[in-house]
C-alpha positions in Angstrom: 16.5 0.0 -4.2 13.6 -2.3 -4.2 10.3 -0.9 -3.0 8.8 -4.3 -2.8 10.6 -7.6 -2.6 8.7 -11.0 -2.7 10.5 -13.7 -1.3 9.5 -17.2 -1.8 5.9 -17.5 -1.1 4.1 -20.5 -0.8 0.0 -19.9 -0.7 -2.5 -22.8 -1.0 -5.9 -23.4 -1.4 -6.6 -25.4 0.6 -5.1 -28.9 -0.6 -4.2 -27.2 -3.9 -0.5 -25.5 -4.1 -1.0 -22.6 -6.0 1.7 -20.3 -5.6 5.1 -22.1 -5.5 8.5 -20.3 -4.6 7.4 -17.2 -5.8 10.2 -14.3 -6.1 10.1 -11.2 -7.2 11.2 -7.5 -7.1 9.8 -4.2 -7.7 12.0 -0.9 -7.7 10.9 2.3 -7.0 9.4 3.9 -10.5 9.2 0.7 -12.6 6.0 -0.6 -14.0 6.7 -4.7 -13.5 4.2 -6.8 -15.1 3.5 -10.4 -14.6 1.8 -12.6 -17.4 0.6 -15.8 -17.4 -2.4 -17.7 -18.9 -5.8 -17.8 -16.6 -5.2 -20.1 -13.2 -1.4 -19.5 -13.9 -1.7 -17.6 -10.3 -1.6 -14.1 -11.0 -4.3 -12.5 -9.2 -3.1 -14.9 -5.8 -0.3 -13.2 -5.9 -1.3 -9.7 -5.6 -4.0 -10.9 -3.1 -1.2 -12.2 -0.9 1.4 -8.6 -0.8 -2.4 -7.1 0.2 -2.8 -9.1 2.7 -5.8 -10.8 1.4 -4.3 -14.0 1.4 -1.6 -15.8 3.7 1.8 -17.7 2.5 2.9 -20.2 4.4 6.2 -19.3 4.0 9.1 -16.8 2.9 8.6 -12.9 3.7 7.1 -9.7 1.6 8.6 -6.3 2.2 7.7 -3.1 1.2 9.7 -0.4 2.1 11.9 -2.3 4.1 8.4 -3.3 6.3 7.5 -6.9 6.9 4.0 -7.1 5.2 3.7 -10.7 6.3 2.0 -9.9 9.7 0.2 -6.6 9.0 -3.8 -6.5 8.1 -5.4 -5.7 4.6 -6.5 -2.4 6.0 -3.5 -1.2 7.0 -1.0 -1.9 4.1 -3.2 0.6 2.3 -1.9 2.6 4.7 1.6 2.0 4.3 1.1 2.8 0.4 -0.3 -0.3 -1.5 -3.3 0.3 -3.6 -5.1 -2.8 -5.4 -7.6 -2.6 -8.0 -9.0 -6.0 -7.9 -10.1 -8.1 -11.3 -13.5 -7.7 -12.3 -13.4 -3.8 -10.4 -15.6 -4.4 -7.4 -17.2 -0.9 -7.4 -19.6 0.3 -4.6 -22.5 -0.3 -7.1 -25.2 1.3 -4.9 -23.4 4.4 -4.1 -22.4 7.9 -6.8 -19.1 8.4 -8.3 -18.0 10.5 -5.5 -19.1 8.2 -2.9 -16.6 5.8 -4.3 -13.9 8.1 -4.3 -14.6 9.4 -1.0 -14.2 5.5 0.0 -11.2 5.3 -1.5 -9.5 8.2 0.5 -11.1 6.5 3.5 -6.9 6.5 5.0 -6.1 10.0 4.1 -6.9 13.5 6.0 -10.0 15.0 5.4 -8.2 18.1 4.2 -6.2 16.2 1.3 -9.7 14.7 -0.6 -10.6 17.7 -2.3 -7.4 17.7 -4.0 -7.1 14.1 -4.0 -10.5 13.8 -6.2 -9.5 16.7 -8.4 -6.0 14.6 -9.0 -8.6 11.7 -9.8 -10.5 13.8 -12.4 -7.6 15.2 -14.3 -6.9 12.0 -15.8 -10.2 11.1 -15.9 -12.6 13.8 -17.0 -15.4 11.2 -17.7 -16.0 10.5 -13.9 -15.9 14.1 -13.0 -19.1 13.9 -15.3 -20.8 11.4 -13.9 -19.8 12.6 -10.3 -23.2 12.1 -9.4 -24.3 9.0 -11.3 -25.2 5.6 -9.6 -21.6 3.7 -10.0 -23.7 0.3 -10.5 -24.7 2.0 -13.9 -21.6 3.2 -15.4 -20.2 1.4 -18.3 -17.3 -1.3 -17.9 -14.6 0.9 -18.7 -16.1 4.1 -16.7 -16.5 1.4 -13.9 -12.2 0.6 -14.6 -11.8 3.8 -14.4 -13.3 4.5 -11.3 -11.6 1.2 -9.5 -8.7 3.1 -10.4 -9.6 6.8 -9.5 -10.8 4.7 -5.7 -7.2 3.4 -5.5 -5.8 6.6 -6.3 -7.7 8.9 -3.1 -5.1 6.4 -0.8 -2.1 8.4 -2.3 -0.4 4.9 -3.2 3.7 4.4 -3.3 2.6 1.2 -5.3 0.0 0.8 -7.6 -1.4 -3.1 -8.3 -3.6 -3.2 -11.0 -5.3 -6.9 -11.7 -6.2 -7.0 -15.5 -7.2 -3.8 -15.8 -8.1 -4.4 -20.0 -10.3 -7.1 -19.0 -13.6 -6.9 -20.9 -13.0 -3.8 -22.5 -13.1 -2.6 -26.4 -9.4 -1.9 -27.8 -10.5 1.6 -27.9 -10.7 1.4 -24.1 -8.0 -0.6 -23.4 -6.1 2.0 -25.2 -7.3 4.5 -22.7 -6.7 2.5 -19.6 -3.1 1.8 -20.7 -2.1 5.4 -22.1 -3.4 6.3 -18.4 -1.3 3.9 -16.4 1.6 5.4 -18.6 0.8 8.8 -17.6 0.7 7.5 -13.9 3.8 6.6 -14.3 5.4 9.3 -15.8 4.0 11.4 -12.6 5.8 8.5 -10.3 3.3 5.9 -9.3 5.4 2.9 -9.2 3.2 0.1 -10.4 2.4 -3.8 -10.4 0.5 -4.8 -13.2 -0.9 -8.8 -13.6 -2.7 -8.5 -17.2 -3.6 -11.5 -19.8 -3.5 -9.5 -22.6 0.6 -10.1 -22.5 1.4 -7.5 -25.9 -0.3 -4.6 -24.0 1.3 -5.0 -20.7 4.8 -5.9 -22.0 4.6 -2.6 -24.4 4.2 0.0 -21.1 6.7 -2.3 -18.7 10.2 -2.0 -17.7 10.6 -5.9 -16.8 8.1 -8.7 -16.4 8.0 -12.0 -15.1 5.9 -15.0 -16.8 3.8 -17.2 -14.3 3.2 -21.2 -15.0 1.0 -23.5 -12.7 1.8 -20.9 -9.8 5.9 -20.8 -10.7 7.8 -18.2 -12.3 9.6 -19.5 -15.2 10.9 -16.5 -16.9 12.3 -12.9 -15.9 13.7 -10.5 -18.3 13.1 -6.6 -19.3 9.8 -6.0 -21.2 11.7 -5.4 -24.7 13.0 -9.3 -24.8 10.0 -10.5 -23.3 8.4 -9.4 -26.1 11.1 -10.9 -28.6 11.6 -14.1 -26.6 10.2 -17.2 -28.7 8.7 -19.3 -26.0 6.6 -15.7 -24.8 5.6 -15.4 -28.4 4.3 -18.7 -29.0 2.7 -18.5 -25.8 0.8 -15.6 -25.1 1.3 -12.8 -28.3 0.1 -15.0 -31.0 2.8 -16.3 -32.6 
């Protein structure tokens, strides 16, 4: 059954067409991955099943609910995390703060167990629970977009190039967590340049040209498939 189904979407900037006949599905407890070089329309596309931008045509479901008509604020509700690209931590408030944020949708009763859920995978933050997020490192700052997305209790977790700017070292880290996520049942949606990475942890994944989708197929012949190789794994 698909959890989310994305059914030719047409957003635009303005004059400029940037997402074109976009369609794509998402089954409950698949990691799906899209890949595509920078401007390739990636990060539009999660911003439009959040609600952040508008198509101008076609429909996005989730869970059998028409997203196309419902706020930003309240598809978190219905169980859509996003971690944006670049993070987009509170910098001015602690490590808890932003987690407290991030459960903003849930009962008070649930955050305590919530946040503990958020520092069992990762034990750095619960060390720098009090710290100033604004001076966190780039990867403790990754990791605390994700621990913010993780207080709404998501269905669906979208993650927009999550490796970006980090050491392989950390990358490692960010990816053997969205693994483990997995294996607990996060269903997740992951847009990621660094194409090898993402394709290694997916099920299936679709490749994004000038805002079209020009290739489907499950992760292992993605990884195999010539025109993918040439294109965005070195050779």
């Amino acid at each position: 059954m698909s959890m989310l189904k994305v059914s030719n979407i047409n957003v635009y900037y303005g004059p400029i067409h940037a997402i074109k006949n976009v369609s794509f599905e998402v089954s409950e407890g698949e990691i799906i991955c899209l890949i595509g070089a920078n401007g390739a329309g990636k990060t539009t596309v999660l911003n439009t099943v959040s609600g952040l931008l508008a198509s101008r045509t076609g429909s996005i479901t989730f869970m059998d609910q028409n997203l196309m008509k419902i706020p930003a604020h309240q598809i978190v509700t219905l169980g859509i995390a996003h971690v944006p690209e670049g993070r987009h931590v509170f910098t001015r408030m602690t490590v808890k703060e932003n987690l407290e944020m991030g459960g903003y949708s849930v009962s008070k009763d649930e955050i305590e167990d919530l946040m503990k859920g958020v520092y069992s995978h990762f034990p750095r933050l619960r060390e720098r629970e009090n710290q100033i997020a604004g001076t966190l490192s780039g990867g403790e700052q990754q990791m605390l977009a994700m621990g913010r997305a993780l207080m709404s209790k998501p269905r669906l977790l979208m993650l927009d190039e999550p490796s970006m700017g980090l050491s392989p070292i950390l990358v490692g880290e960010i990816f053997s967590i969205i693994k483990e996520l997995h294996q607990q049942g996060t269903t997740i949606l992951l847009v990621e340049q660094n194409a090898r990475m993402a394709l290694s942890v997916a099920d299936r994944g679709y490749v994004l040209e000038t805002g079209r989708i020009v290739l489907s197929a499950p992760a292992d012949e993605l990884l195999h498939n010539d025109m993918v190789k040439k294109a965005y794994l070195g050779g």
